[in-house]
matplotlib code that plots the C-alpha trace (Angstrom):
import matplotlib.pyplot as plt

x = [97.0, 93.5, 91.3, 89.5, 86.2, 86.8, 84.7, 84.9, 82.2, 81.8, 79.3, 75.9, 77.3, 79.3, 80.7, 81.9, 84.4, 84.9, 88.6, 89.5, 90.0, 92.0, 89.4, 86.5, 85.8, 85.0, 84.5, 86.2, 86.1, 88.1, 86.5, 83.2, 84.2, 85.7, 81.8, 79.7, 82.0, 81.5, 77.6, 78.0, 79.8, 77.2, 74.6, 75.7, 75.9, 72.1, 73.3, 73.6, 71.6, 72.7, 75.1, 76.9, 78.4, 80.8, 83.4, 86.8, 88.0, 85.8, 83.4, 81.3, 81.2, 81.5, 80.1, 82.2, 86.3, 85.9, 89.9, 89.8, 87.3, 88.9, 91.9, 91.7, 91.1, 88.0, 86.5, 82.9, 80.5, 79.0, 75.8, 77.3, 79.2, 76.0, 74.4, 77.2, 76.4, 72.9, 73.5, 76.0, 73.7, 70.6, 72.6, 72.4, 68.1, 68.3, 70.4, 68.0, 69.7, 69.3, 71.6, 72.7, 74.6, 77.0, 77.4, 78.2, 75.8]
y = [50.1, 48.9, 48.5, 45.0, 42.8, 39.9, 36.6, 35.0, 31.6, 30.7, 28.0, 29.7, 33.1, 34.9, 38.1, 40.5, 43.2, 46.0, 47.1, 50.1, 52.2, 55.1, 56.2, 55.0, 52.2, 53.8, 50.9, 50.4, 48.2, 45.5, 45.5, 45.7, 42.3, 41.0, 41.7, 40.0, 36.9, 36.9, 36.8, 34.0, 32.2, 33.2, 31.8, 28.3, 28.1, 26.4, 26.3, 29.6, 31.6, 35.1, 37.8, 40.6, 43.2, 45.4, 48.3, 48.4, 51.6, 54.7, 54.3, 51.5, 52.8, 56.3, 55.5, 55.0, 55.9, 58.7, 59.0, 55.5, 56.1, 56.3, 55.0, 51.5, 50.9, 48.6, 46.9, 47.0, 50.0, 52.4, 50.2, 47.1, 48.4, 49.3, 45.8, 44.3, 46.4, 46.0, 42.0, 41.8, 43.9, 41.6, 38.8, 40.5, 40.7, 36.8, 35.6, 33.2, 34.5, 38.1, 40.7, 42.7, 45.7, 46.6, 50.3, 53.6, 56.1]
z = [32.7, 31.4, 33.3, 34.1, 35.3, 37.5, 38.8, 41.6, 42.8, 45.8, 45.8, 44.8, 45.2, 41.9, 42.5, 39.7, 40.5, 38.2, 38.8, 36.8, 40.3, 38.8, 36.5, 39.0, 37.6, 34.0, 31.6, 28.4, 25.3, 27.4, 30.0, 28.0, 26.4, 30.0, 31.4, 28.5, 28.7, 32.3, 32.1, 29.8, 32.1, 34.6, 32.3, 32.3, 36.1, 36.6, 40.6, 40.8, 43.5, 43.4, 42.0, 43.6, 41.2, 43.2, 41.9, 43.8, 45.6, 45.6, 42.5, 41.2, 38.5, 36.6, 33.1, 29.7, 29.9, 27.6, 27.1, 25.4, 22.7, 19.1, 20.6, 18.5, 15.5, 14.8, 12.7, 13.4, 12.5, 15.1, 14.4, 15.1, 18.0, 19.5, 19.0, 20.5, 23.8, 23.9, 23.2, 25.7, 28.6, 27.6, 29.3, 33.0, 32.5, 31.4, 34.6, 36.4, 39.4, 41.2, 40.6, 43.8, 43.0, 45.6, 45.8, 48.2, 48.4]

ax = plt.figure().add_subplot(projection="3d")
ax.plot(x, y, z, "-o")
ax.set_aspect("equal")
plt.show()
């Protein structure tokens, strides 16, 4: 099962939920895509006061999911695919709201 990235609001509070617990929360392309279109999202809430980014079970987070990579076929070059990530990252430093990550350790 891919893995995913949920949102939940409540009132001035967002809080995003990586949930890919069986390999520790390791992203993928999905998910990648699930995350950017979040932070959009967050972007066009002016009421917004804080964020909370949180991993379920025992990991925030452990990096990329190595076993997906090459798995489907894209389009896009390495170069492109590497603007896409840096594009879709920029989005958490332009949040007008703080970004509290939730994590053990």
């Amino acid at each position: 099962m891919a893995g995913q990235v949920r949102l939940e609001v409540d009132g001035p509070i967002a809080t995003i939920t990586n949930d890919h617990d069986e390999k520790h929360n390791a992203f993928d392309d999905e998910m990648d895509l699930q995350l950017f279109e979040i932070l959009g999202e967050l972007r066009q809430m002016p009421e917004l006061r804080a964020v909370i980014w949180r991993g379920e079970g025992r990991s925030f987070s452990s990096g990329r999911d190595v076993g997906s990579i090459g798995t489907v076929k894209v389009e896009l070059s390495h170069h492109e695919l590497m603007r896409r990530g840096h594009r879709g990252v920029q989005q958490l430093w332009d949040l007008d709201a703080p970004v509290i990550v939730a994590c053990k350790g």
